[in-house]
C-alpha positions in Angstrom: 101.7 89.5 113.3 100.6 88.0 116.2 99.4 91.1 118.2 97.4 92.4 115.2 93.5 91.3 115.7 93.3 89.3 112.2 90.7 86.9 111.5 93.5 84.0 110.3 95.0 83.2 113.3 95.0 79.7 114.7 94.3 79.2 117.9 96.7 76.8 120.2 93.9 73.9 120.8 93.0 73.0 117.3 96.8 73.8 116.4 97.5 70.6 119.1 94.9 68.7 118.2 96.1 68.7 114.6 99.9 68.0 115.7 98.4 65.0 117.9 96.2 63.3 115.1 99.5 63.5 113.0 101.9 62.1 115.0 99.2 59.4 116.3 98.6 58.1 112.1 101.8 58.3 111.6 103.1 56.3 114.6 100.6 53.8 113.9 101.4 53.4 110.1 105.7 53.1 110.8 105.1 51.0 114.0 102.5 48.3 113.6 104.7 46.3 116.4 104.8 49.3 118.9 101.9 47.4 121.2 104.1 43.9 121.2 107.3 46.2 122.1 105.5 48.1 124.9 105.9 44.8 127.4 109.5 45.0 126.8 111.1 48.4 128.3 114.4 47.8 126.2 113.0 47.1 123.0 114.8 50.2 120.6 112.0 49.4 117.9 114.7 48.4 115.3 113.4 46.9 112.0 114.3 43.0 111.2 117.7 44.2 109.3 119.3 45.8 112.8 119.0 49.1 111.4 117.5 52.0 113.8 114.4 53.9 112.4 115.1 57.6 111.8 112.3 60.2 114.0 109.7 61.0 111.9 109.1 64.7 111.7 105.4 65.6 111.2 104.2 68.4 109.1 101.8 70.8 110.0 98.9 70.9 107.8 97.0 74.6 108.2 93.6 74.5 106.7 93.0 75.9 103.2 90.0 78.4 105.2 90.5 79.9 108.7 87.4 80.6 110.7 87.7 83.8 112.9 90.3 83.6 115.6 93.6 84.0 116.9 96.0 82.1 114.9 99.8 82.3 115.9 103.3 81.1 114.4 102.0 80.9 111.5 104.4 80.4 108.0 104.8 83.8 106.2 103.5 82.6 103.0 100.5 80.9 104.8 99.7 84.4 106.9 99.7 85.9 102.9 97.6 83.6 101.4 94.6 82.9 103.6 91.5 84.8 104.0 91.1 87.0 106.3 91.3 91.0 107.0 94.1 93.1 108.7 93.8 95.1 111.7 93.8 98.6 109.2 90.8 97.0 107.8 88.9 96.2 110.9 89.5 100.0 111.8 88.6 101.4 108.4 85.6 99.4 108.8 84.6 101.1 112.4 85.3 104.4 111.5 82.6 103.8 108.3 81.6 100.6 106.3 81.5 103.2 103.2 84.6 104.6 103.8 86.0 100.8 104.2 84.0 99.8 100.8 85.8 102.5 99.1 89.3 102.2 100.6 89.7 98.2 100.5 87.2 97.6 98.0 86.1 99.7 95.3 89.7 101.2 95.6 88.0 105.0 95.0 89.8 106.1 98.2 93.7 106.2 98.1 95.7 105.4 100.7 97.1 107.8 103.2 100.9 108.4 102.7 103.3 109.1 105.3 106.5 108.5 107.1 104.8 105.9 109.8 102.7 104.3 107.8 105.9 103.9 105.2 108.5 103.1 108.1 106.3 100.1 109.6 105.7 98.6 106.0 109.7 98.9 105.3 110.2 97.3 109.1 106.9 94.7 107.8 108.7 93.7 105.0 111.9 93.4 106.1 111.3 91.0 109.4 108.4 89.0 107.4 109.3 89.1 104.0 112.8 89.1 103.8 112.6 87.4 100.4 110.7 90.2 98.3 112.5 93.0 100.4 115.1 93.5 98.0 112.4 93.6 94.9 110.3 96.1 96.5 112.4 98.2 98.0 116.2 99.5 97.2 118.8 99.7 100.1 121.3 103.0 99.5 125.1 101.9 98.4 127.7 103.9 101.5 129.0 106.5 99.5 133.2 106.2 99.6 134.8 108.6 102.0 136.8 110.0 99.0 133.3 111.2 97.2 132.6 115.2 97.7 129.1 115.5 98.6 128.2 119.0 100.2 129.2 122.2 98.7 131.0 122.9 102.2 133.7 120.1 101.4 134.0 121.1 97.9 134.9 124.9 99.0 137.3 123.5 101.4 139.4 121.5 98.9 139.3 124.7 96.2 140.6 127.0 99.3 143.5 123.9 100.3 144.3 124.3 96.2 144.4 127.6 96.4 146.6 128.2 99.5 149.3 125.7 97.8 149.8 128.1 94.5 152.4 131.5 94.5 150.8 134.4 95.9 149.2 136.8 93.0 151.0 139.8 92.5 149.8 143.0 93.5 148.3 146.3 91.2 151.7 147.9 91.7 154.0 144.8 90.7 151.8 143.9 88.1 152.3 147.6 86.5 156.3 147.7 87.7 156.4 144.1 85.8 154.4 145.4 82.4 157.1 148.8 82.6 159.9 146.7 82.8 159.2 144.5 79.9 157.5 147.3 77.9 161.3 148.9 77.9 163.2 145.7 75.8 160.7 145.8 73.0 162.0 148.2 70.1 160.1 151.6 70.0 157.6 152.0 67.3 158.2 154.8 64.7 156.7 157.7 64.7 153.9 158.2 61.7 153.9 162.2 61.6 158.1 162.6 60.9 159.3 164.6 57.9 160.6 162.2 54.7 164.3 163.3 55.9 163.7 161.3 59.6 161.5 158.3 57.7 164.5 157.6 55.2 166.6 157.1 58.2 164.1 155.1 60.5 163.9 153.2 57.9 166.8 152.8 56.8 167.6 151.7 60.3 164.8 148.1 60.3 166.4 145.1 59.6 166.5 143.7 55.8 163.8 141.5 56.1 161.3 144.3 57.0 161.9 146.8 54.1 159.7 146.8 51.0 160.9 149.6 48.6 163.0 148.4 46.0 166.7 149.5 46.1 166.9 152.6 43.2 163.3 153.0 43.5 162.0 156.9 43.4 159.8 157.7 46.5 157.5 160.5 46.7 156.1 162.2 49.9 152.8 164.4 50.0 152.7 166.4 52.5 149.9 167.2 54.7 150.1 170.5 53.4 149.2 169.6 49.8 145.7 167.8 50.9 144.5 171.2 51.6 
């Protein structure tokens, strides 16, 4: 903040001269007996009960206006709350005085966005206003090492899978394996057999299968008859 050319800055004499009238009212309001003690180069300036007084630490006290100048070490919520314009303003102002009216003013003239400008307010924010950094801005959780995140790692754990499982058989086992369970299944009958080769297919399925009633008269039509 200090290198920027901003009009609330305070310069190092009148920042002295305020420390100095400080320390000088306060010394003479906690030591009236200081002048009596100075003829003594022992005296420790105790108080009447023997105890020792504690240093006083002065404040600073910034003015509530800054006049233009260089100010330095000044508190962050001081820098934020005095008047003044930034060094973006000052060059806004010499590249136009419309153009700064519109930008920092009248606000008709948006801001130019990109990754400088947002990298040195992220790096602003984060040295000088450490306290509203987390508010304004959100910092990316580490992703675990065990989280998949690119589709080349996820094609490399389906190919580890796939290398661990049996070995797919081939066309030719695959048609040797449906052959060889095709042949223990029971043949199906044939639908175009004469009423003599029927009765005995049949005849042949287990109980639970047949449907005509024992003694029950049958009758065939043959395909001849249709005709």
């Amino acid at each position: 903040m200090g290198d920027a050319t901003y009009q609330k800055t305070f310069n190092e004499e009148n920042q002295n001269e305020y420390q100095e009238k400080g320390l000088e009212e306060m010394e003479g309001a906690e030591h009236p007996h200081k002048e009596n003690a100075g003829s003594n180069p022992h005296c420790d300036c105790s108080d009447e009960a023997g105890e020792t007084t504690a240093p006083v630490v002065t404040e600073i006290m910034w003015p509530s206006y800054f006049e233009p100048g260089r100010y330095e070490n000044l508190p962050n919520e001081v820098y934020h709350s005095a008047n003044g314009i930034s060094s973006t303003m000052l060059k806004d102002a010499r590249i136009s005085l419309m153009y700064y009216h519109g930008r920092h003013i009248a606000g008709t003239i948006p801001g130019e966005e990109s990754d400088a400008l947002l990298r040195g307010r992220i790096i602003h924010s984060y040295v000088l206003e450490t306290d509203k950094f987390a508010d304004e801005y959100a910092i990316p959780v580490p992703v675990p090492e065990y989280v998949v995140t690119t589709s080349n790692e996820l094609i490399a754990i389906i190919k580890k899978h796939n290398a661990s499982l049996p070995a797919l058989m081939t066309p030719e086992q695959m048609k040797e394996w449906i052959e060889s369970y095709n042949s223990t299944l029971i043949q199906p009958l044939s639908v175009s057999a004469g009423a003599e080769e029927t009765g005995i297919l049949y005849g042949s399925l287990p109980e639970e299968f047949r449907r005509i009633p024992e003694g029950g008269k049958t009758h065939s039509i043959s395909n001849e008859s249709l005709y």
